[in-house]
Residue, then its C-alpha position, 0 to 999 in steps of 0.5 A: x253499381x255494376x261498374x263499381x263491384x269488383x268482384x262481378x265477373x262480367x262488370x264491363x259488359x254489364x255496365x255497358x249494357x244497363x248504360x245503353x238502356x239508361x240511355x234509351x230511357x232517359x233520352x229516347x225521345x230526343x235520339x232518332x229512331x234508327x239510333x235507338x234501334x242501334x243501340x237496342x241491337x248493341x244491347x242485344x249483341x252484349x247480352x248475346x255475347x254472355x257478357x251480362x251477368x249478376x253481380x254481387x249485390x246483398x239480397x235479403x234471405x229467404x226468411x226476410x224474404x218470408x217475413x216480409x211477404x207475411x207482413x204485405x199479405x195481399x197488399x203486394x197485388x196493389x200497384x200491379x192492379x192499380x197500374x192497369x186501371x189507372x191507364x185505362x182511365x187515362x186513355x179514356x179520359x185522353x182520346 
């Protein structure tokens, strides 16, 4: 998305930068450590370097944004509490 907006001022750096980390994500387990360390370093430099930024993308206002916080409640905290507990099962149930 940040390569395709025309109007983002640092869309090269931020390409590059949400690429490495895709990269990483996807297929960090089949690179080598040292190169995963590499390219972390790299993405480190780009962001260093100021050439990450915000694009242009739509965000919803502050009154969505409200409305939607008042239609979810408390109901929001649920995957932040639920995360946790499901990897502490996890690790008991596993080691």
């Amino acid at each position: 998305m940040s390569l395709a907006d025309g109007g983002h001022p640092r869309r090269l750096g931020s390409s590059c930068f949400w690429f490495i980390l895709g990269v990483i994500f996807a297929c960090g387990h089949l690179l080598p450590h040292w190169l995963t360390g590499i390219l972390v370093l790299v993405m480190v430099g780009i962001d260093g370097a100021g050439c990450v930024g915000r694009g242009s993308s739509v965000e919803a206002t502050k009154a969505e944004q409200a409305e939607q916080a008042r239609r979810l409640k408390d109901r929001i905290f649920i995957p932040v509490l639920v995360i946790p507990f499901v990897t502490v099962v996890f690790a008991a149930a596993f080691c």
